[in-house]
N, CA, C and O of each residue as an XYZ file, in Angstrom:
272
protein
N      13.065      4.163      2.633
C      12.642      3.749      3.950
C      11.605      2.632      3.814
O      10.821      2.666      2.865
N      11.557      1.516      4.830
C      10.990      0.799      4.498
C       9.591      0.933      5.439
O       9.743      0.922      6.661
N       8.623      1.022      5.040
C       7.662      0.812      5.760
C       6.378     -0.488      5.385
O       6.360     -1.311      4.469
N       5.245     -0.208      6.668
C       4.259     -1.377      6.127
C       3.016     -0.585      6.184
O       2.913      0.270      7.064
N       1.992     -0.793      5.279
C       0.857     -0.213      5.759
C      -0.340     -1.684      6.295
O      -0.061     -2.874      6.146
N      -1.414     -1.238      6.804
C      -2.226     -1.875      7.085
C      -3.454     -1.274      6.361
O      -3.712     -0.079      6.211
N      -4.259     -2.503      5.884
C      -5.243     -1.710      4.720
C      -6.723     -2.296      5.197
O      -6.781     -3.348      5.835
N      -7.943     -1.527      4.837
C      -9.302     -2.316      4.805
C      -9.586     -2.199      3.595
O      -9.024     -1.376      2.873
N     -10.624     -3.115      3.136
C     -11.104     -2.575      2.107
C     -10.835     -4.096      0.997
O     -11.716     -4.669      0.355
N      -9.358     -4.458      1.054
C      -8.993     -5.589     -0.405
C      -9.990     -6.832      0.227
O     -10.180     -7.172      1.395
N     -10.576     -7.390     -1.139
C     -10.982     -8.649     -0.921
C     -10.978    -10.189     -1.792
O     -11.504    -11.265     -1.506
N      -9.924     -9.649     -3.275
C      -9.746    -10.026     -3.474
C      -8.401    -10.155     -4.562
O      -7.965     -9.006     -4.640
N      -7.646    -10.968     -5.343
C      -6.576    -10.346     -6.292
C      -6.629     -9.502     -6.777
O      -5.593     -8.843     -6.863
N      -7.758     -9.040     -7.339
C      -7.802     -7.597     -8.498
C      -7.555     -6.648     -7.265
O      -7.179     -5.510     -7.549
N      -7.713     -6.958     -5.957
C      -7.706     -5.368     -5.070
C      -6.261     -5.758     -4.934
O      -5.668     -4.852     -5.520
N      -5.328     -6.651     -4.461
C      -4.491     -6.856     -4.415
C      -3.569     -5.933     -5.639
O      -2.922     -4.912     -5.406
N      -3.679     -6.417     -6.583
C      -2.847     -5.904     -7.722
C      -3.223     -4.401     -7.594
O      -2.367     -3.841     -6.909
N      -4.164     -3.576     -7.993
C      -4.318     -2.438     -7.539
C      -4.021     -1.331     -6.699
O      -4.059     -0.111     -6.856
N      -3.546     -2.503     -5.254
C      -2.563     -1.200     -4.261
C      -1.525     -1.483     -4.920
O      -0.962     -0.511     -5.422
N      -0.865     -2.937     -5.174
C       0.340     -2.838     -5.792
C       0.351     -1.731     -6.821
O       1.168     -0.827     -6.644
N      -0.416     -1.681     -7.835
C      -0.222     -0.719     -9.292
C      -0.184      0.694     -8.463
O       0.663      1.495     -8.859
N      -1.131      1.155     -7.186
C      -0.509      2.362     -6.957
C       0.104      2.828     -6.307
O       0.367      4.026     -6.201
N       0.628      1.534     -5.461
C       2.089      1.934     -4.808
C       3.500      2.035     -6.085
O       4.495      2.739     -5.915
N       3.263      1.188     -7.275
C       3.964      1.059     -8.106
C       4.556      2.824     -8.312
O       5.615      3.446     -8.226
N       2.932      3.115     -8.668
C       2.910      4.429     -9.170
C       3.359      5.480     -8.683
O       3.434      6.469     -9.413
N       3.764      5.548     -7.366
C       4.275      7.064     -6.510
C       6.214      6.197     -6.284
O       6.921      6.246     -5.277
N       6.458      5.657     -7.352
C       7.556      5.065     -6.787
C       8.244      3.993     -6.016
O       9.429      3.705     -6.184
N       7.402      3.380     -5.113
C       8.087      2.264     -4.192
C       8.748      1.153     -4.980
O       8.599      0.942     -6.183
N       9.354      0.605     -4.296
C      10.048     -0.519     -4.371
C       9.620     -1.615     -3.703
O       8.779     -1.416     -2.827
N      10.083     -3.011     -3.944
C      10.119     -4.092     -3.419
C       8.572     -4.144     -2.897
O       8.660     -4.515     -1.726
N       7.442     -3.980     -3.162
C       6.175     -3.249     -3.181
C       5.372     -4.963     -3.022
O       4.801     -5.365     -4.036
N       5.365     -5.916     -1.726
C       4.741     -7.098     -1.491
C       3.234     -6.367     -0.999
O       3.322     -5.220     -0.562
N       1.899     -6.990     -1.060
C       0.794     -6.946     -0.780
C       0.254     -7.969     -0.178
O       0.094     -8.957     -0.895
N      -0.090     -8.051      0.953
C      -0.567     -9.228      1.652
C      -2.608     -9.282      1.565
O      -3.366     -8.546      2.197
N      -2.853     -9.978      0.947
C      -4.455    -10.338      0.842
C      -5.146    -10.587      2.625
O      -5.984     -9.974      3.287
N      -4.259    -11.823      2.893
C      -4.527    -12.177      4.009
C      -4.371    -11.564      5.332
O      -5.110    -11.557      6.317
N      -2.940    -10.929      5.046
C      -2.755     -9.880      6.462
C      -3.444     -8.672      6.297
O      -3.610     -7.970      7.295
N      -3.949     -8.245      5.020
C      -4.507     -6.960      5.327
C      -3.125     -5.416      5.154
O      -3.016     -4.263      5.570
N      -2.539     -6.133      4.510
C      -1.233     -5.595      4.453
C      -0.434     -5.251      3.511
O      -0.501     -6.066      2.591
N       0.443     -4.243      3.275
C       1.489     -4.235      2.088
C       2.645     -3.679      2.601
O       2.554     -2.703      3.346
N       4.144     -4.338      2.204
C       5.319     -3.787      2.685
C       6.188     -2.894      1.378
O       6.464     -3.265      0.237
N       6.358     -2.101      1.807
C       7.477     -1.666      0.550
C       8.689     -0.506      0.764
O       8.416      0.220      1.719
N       9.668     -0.241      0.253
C      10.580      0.611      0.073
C      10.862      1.545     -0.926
O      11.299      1.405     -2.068
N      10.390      2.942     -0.003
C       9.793      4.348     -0.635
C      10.639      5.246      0.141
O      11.206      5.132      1.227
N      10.505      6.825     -1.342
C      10.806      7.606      0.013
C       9.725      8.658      0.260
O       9.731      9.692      0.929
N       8.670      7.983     -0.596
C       7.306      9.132     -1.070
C       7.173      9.433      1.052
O       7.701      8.832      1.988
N       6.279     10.547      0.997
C       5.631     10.836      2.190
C       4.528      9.622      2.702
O       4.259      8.815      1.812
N       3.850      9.389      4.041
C       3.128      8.884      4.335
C       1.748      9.353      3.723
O       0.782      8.647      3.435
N       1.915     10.889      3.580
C       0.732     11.333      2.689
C       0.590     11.286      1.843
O      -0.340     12.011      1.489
N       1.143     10.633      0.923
C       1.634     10.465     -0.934
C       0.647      8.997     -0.768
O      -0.409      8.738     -1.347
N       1.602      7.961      0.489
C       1.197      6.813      0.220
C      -0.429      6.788      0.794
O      -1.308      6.153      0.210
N      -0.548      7.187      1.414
C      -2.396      7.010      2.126
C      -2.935      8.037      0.754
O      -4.088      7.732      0.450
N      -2.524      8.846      0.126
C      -3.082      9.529     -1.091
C      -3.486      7.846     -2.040
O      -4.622      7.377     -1.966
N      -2.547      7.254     -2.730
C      -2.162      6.525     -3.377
C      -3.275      5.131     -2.821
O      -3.873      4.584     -3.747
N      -3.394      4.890     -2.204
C      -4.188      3.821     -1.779
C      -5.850      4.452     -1.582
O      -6.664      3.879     -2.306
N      -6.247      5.230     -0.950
C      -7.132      5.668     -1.444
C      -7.928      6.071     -2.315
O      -9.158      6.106     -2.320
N      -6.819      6.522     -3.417
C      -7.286      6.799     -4.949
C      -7.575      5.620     -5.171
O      -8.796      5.521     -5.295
N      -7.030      4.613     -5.290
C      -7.293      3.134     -5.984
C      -8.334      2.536     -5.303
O      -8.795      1.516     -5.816
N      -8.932      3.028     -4.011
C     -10.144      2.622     -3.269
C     -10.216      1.994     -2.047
O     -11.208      1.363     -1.683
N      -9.041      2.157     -1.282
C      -9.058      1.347     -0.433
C      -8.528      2.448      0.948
O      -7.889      3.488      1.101
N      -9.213      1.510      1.700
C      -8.889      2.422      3.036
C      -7.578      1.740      4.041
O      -7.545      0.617      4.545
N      -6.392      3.007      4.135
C      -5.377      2.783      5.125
C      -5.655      3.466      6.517
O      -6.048      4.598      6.796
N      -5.265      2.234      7.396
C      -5.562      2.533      8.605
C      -4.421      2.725      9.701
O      -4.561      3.322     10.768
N      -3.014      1.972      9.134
C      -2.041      2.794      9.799
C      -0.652      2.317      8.581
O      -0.467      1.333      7.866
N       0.186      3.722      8.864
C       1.655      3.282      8.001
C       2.512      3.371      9.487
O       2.366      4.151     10.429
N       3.603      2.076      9.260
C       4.350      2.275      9.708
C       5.720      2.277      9.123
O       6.088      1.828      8.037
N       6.427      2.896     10.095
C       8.540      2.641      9.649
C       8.610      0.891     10.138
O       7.800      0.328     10.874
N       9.654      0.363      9.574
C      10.143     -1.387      9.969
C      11.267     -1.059      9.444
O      12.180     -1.881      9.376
């Protein structure tokens, strides 16, 4: 399923790469990170609670997932 999250927290590449590495990590796919939008899109079938787990561990705060 493809969803997007919306994130606070990244401010720069290293935060960037980091949601990527732990979205990597619970599985997703096609796993883009937007610096500028505040954003990352990817194709998973982890739970919404896996993925707000997963981004938090790495330090960053999600503020909404959606389905697209």
């Amino acid at each position: 399923m493809k969803k997007k999250i919306l994130i606070e927290g990244m401010s720069c590449g290293h935060c960037v790469k980091h949601v990527e590495e732990a979205l990597n990590e619970i599985g997703a796919k096609d796993v883009s990170v937007s610096l500028e939008g505040k954003s990352a899109s990817l194709d998973t079938s982890a739970s919404d609670e896996e993925i707000k787990n997963a981004v938090e561990d790495a330090g960053y705060d999600v503020v909404t997932i959606e389905n697209v």
